[in-house]
C-alpha positions as CSV (number, residue, x, y, z in Angstrom):
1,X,63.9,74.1,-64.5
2,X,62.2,77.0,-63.2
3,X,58.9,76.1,-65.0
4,X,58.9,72.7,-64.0
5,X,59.3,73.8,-60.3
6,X,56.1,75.5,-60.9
7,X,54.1,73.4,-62.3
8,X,54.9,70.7,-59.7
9,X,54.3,73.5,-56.6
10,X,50.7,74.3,-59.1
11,X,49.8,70.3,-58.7
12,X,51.2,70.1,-54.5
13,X,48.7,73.3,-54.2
14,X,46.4,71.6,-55.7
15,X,46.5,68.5,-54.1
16,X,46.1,70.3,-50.7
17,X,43.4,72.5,-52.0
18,X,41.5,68.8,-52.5
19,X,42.3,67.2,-49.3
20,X,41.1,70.4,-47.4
21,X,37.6,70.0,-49.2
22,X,37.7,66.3,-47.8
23,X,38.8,67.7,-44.5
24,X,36.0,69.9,-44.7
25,X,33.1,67.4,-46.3
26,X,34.0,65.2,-42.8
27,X,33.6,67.4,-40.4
28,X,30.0,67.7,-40.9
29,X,30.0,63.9,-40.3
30,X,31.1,61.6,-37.3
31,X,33.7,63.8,-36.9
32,X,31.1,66.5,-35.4
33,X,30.2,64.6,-33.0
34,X,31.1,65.5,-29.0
35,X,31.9,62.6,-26.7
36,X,31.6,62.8,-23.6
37,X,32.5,60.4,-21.2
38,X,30.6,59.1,-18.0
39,X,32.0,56.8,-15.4
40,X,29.4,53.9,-14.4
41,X,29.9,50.5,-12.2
42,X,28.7,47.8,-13.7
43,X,26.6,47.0,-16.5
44,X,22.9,47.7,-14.9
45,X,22.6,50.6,-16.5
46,X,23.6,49.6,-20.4
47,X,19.5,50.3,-21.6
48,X,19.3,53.9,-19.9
49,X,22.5,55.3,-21.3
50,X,21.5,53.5,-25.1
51,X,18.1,55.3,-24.9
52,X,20.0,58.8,-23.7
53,X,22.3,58.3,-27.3
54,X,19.1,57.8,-29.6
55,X,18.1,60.9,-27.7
56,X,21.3,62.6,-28.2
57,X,21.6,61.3,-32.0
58,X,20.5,64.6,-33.2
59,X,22.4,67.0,-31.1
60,X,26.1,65.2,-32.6
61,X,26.8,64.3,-28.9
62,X,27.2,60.7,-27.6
63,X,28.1,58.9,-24.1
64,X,31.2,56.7,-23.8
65,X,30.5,54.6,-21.1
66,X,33.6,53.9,-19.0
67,X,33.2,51.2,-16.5
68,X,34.6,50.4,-13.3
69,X,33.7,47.7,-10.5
70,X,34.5,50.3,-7.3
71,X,32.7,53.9,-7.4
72,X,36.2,55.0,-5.2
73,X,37.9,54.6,-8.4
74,X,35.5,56.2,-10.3
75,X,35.5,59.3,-8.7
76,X,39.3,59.4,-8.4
77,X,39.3,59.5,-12.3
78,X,36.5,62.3,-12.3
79,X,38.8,64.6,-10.0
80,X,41.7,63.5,-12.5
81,X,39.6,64.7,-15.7
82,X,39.7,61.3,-17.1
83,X,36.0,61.5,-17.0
84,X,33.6,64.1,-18.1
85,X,30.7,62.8,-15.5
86,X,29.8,60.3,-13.2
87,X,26.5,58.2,-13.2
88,X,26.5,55.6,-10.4
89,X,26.3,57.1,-7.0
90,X,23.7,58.6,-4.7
91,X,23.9,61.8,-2.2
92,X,24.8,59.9,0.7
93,X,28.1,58.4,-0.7
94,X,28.8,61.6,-2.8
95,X,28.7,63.6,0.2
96,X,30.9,61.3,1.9
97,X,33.4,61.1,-0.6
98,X,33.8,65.1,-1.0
99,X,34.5,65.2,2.8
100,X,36.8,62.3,3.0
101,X,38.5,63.5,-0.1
102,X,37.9,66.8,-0.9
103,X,36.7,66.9,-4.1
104,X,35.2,69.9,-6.0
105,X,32.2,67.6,-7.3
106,X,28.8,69.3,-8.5
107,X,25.2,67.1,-8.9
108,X,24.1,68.7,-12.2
109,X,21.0,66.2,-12.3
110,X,19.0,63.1,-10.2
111,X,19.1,60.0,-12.3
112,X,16.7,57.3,-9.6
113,X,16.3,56.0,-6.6
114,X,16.8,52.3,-6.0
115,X,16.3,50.0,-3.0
116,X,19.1,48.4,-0.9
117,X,17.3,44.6,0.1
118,X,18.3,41.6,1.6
119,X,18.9,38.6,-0.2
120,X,19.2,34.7,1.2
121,X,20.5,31.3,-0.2
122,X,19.3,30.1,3.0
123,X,16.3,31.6,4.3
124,X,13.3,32.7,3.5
125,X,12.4,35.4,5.6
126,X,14.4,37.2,8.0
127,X,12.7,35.8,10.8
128,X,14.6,32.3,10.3
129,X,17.8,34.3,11.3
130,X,19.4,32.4,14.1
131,X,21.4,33.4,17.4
132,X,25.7,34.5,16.2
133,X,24.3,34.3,12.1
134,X,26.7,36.1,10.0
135,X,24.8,39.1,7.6
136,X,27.3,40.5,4.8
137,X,26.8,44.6,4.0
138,X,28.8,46.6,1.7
139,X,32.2,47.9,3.2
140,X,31.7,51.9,2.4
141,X,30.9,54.1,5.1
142,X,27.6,55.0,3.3
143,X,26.3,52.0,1.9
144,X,27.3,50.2,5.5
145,X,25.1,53.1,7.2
146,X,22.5,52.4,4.9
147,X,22.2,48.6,5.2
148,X,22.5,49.0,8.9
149,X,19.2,51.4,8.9
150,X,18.0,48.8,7.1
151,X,18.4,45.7,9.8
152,X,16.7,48.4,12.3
153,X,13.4,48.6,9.8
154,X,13.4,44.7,10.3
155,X,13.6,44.8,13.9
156,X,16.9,42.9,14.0
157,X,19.2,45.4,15.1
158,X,18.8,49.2,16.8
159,X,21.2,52.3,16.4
160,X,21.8,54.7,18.2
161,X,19.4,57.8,16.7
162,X,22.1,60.3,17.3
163,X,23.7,59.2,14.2
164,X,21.5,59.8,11.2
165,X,21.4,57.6,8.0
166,X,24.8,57.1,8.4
167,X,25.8,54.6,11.6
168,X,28.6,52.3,12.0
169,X,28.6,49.0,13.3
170,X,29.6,50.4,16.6
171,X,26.9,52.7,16.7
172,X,24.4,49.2,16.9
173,X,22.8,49.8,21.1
174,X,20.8,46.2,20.8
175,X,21.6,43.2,18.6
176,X,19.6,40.5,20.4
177,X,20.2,37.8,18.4
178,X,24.1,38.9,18.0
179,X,23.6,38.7,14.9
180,X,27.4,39.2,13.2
181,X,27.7,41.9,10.7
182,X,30.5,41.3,7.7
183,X,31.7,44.3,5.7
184,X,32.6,43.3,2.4
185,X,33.4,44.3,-1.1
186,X,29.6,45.5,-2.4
187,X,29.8,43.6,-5.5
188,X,31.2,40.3,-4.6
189,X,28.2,39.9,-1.8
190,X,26.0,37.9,-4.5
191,X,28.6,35.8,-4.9
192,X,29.5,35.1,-1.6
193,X,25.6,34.6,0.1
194,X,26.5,30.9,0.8
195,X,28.8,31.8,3.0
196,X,26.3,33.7,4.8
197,X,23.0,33.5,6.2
198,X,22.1,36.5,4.5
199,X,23.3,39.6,2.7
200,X,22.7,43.1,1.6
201,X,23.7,44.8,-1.2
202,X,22.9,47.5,-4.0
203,X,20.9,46.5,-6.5
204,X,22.9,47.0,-9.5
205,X,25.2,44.4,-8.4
206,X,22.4,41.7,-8.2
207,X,21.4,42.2,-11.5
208,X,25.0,42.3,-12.9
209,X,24.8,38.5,-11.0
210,X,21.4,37.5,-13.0
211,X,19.5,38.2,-10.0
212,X,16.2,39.9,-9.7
213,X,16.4,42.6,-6.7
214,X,12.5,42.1,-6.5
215,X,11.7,38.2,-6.2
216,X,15.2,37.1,-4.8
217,X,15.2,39.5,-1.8
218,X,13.8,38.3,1.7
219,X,13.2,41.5,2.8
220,X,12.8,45.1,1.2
221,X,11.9,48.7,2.0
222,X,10.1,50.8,-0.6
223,X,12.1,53.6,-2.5
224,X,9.1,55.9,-2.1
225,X,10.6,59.6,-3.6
226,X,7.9,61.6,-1.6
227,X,9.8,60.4,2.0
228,X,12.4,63.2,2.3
229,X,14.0,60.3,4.4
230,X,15.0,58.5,1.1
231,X,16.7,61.7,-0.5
232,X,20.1,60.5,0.6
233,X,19.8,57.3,-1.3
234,X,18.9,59.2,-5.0
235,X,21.1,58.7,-7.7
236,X,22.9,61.3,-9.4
237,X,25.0,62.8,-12.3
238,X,27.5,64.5,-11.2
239,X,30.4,66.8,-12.6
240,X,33.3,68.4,-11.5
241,X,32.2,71.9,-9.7
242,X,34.2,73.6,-12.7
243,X,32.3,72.3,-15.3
244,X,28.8,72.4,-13.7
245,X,27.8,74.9,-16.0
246,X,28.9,73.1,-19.3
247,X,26.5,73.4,-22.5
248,X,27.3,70.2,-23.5
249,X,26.7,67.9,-20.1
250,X,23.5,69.9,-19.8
251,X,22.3,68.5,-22.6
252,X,23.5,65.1,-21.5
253,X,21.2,65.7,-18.3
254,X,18.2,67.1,-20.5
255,X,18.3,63.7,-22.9
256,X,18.6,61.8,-19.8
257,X,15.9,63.3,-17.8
258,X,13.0,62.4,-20.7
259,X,9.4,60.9,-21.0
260,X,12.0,58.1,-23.2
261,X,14.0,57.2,-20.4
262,X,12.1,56.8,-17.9
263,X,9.7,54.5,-19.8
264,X,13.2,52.3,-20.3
265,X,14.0,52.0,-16.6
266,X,10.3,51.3,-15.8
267,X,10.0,48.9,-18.3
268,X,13.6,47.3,-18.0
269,X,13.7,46.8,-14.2
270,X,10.2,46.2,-13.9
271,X,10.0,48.9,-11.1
272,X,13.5,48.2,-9.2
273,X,15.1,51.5,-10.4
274,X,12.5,54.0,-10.0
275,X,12.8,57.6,-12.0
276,X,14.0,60.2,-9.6
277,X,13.0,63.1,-11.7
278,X,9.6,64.7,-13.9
């Protein structure tokens, strides 16, 4: 009895001993590899975040993309650690959103800049607007502030200067065509221009609609990086102020920040998104 209880315990030991070399054989495999996950909006930026995993390939590390359709949320699930990083927002909002809510939220690299236009089923140019015509802007505090600045650079509208890049609608001193301005979810405003005379929103959002930010908007400004003006309105990576100094998201940063990816967002926006670092 006493043999046979030792040569099963000989075969159990060896049966672990095996499955422990299997255990081991795997870990230099798939089962290496670090995920890390960043919270986007939208589906824009699908070709950057491919190009930053071929770049990443080597290093075992790779980006889940987890997607939301409000940047609120997004951040709520950073300060939760349900995300590793963020990739959708620029200063302007961040900044907003640590005040508002507190958050111990770090930029650990600038991603690009892109323009905020106005887009038309109705009109051509912004001239054709007509006295009382409704305009739709995004309904967050930055966004709104930035739309608005943008209605000033067409001459429609003027703010008061005392409040920065980021007015309110109150803050408008001269609307001479009264002109009414609609705050509204950003990503349903492509959706809704018929209802509109006209409508501004980010750009990310009219390409997730199968729109081209370029040749469908009726009126742009220039996301020119060398205007400190436009600093606000870069996009950014951004961690949790804990974490800022992580090994791992600093490589994510370095193998997004390549020669590689910005030749994708050049050649995949055809100059919408523009690179906002060297």
């Amino acid at each position: 009895m006493n043999h046979q209880f030792k040569k099963i315990s000989g075969v159990l030991l060896a049966l672990i001993f095996v499955l422990m070399l299997g255990a081991c054989g795997s870990s230099s495999g798939s089962g290496d590899v670090k995920e890390v996950k960043v919270g986007v909006v939208g589906n824009s930026d699908d070709p950057i975040w491919k190009q930053v995993n071929k770049n990443l390939k080597s290093q075992h590390i790779q980006v889940k993309l987890v997607k939301f359709s409000d940047g609120i949320i997004a951040n709520q699930s950073l300060d939760n650690k349900e995300l590793d990083l963020t990739a959708f927002q620029h200063y302007a909002f961040l900044h907003q959103e640590e005040k508002q809510k507190g958050y111990k939220f770090t930029v650990i690299g600038d991603s690009y800049i892109v323009p905020l236009n106005v887009y038309s089923d109705k009109l051509k140019s912004l001239n054709q607007i007509k006295k009382g015509d409704k305009i739709a802007i995004p309904n967050n505090v930055t966004n709104a502030g930035r739309a608005l600045k943008v209605l000033e650079s067409a001459g429609l509208i003027k703010l008061d200067p005392s409040k920065g890049y980021s007015p309110a609608v109150k803050d408008i001193i001269e609307n001479k065509k009264q002109v009414k301005i609609v705050e509204v979810d950003p990503a349903k405003i492509p959706s809704l221009l018929p209802d509109f005379a006209a409508g501004i929103t980010n750009s990310n959002f009219i390409l997730d609609n199968k729109m081209d930010p370029v040749k469908d908007s009726i009126y742009s400004i220039k996301p020119d990086l060398s205007d400190t003006n436009n600093k606000p309105w870069i996009n950014v990576i951004v961690a949790r102020t804990a974490d800022n100094n992580n090994g791992v998201y600093k490589k994510v940063v370095k193998a997004y920040q390549t020669q590689s990816v910005a030749n994708t967002i050049k050649k995949t926006y055809n100059g919408v998104y523009v690179p906002a670092f060297k």
